[in-house]
N, C-alpha and C positions, 0 to 999 in steps of 0.2 A: 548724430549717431551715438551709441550706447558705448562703443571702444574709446571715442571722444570724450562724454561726461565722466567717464572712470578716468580717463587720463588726467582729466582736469584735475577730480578730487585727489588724485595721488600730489599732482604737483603744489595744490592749493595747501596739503596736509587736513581737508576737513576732515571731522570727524563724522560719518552718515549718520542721520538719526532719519530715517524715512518715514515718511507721515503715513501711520497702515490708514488702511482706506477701505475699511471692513463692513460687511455692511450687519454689524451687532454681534450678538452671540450668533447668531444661524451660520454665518460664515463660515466657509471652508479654511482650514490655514494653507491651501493650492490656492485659493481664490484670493485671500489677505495677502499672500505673498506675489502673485500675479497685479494685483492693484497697487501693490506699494513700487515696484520695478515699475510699472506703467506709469502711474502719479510720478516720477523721475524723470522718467523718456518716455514719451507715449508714444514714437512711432518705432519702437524696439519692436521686435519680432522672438516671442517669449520661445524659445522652439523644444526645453523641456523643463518641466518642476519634480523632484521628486525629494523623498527626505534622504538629508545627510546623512553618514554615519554620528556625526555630533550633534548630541540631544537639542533638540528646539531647533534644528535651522534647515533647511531647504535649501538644495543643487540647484541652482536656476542655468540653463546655457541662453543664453539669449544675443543670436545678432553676433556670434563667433565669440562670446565673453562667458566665462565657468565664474558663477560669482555664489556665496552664500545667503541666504537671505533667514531671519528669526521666522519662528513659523506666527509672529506676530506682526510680523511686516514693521519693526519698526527698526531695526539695524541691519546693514548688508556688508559683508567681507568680502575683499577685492583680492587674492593671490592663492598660492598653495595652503592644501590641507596636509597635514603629516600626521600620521597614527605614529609613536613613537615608541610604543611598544612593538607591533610589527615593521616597524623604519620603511614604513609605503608610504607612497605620496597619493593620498585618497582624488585626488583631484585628476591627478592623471588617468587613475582608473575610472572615473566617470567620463572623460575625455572619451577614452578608447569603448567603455559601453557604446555610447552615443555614436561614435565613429561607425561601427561595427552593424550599427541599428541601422543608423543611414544610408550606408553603402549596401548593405542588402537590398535596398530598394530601387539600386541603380542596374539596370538588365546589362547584361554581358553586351547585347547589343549596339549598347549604347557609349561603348569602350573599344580602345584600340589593342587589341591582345595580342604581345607576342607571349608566345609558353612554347616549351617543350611537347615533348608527347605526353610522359606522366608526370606531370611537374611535383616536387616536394612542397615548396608554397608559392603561395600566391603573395602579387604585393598590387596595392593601388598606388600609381604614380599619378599625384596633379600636375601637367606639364603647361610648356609653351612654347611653343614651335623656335622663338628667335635667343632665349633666354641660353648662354652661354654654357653654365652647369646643366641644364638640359641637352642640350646636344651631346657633352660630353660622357654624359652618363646613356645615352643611346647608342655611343660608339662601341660600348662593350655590351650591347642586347644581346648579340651571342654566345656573349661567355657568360651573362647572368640567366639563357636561358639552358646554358649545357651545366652548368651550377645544378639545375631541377628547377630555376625559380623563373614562374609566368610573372614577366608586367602587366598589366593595366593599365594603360594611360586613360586620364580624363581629362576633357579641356579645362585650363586655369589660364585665359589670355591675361597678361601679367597687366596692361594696361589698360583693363576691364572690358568691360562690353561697347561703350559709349564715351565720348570725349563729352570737353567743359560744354560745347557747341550741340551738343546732341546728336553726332553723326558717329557713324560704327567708328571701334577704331581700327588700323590696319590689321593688327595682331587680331583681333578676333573676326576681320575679313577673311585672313588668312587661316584661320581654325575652321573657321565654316568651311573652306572650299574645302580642306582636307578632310575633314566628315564629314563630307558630301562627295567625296571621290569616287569613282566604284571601285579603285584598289585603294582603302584608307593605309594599309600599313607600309605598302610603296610610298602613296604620297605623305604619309607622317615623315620617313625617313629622308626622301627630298627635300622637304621643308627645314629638318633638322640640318641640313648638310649644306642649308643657305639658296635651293633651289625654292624660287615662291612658287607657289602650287598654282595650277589653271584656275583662273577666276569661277568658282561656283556658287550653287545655293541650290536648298533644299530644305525639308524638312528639318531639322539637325537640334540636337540637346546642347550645343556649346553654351548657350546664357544661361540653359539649366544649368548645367554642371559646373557654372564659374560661382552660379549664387550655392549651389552645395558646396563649392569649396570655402567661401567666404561665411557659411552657417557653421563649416566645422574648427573653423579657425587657422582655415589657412591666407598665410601673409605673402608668400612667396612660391618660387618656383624650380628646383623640383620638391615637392612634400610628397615623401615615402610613406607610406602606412599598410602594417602588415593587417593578415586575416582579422586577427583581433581583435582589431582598431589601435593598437600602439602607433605611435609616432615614430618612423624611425631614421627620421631629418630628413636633409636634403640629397645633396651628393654625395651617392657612396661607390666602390668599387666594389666586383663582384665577392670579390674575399672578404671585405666587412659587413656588406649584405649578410654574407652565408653566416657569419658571426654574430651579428644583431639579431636575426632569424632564430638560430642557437641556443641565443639568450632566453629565448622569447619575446623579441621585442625590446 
């Protein structure tokens, strides 16, 4: 995995010098910078290249990893960007583009929505039915949606889709049944409250929606994300919700 060879080199302290893997002057530097992350990890899954704000290098997200790349392909930076005259953390704002881009593409449908009537905003929650601070932060869904603020939940079964052995694991047994319920927002709320849902199945996005949340780099469970695509952690309460929100994110 691509989160794996970045961890190594941090611990190892290499210095990266990537072997670009160009194919001459005709090359693209999207193409150079694509082959030189691939010649690394070949089975990464590049999922966007665009140019940095700092001269010569390329946003790569790849596989849940925001990493820099030259547009020579031959050096890659692994952490935050900071513009230090605007005191932004450039990296984070690529996060939240991408974020933003993605989840556009995820249909309403395809989510368990509590909201209001006219909600103020909206927020995408990755949950998981068994996950302690998820439950907890579902106990007050009424008061984050009397707030103005719609949830979204999306499945993130925390123990992924498949065990070492190859077979489902509980937790996303139990995600399917629930999005396959014909009431999902009863049976999300039974689940949360330790009742396991009636054994189902059906057509259902739960393994979609566990590898988009592992594309946008989520580790855990609950990951808040406002409209924008900001991060806006994990467990919050309604009153720091409306604060974060406030902020913008």
């Amino acid at each position: 995995m691509f989160k794996k060879w970045l961890l190594a080199l941090c611990v190892s302290g290499f210095a990266l010098n990537a072997c670009a893997a160009g194919d001459g002057a005709t090359a693209s530097p999207e193409s150079t910078v694509r082959k030189a992350v691939l010649s690394l990890a070949p089975n990464v899954s590049v999922d966007s290249i665009k140019p940095a704000p700092m001269p010569g290098f390329y946003q790569v997200i790849a596989s849940g990893q925001l990493v820099y790349v030259s547009a020579d392909g031959k050096y890659l930076m692994h952490g935050d960007l900071l513009d230090l005259t605007s005191k932004k953390n450039i990296s984070d704002d690529g996060w939240a583009q991408f974020r933003k881009a993605e989840l556009a593409k995820l249909p309403a449908s395809e989510r368990i929505v509590f909201a209001p009537a006219n909600p103020r905003y909206r927020v995408t929650v990755f949950t998981d039915v068994n996950c302690a601070y998820c439950r907890a932060l579902h106990e007050h869904i009424a008061a984050f949606n009397k707030a103005g603020i719609a949830v979204e939940y999306v499945a993130w079964p925390r123990d992924g889709v498949t065990n070492p052995a190859g077979r489902n694991t509980e937790t996303y047994n139990e995600m399917v049944s629930v999005w396959c319920a014909a009431d999902r927002k009863a049976a999300l709320t039974a689940a949360k409250q330790g009742k396991a849902p009636k054994a189902n199945s059906c057509a259902n996005p739960v393994k979609d929606e566990f590898e988009l949340g592992v594309k946008l780099g989520v580790t855990g469970t609950p990951t808040i994300i406002a409209e924008d695509g900001s991060l806006l952690g994990g467990y919050v309460t309604p009153e720091q919700m409306l604060q974060l929100l406030g902020k913008g994110g």
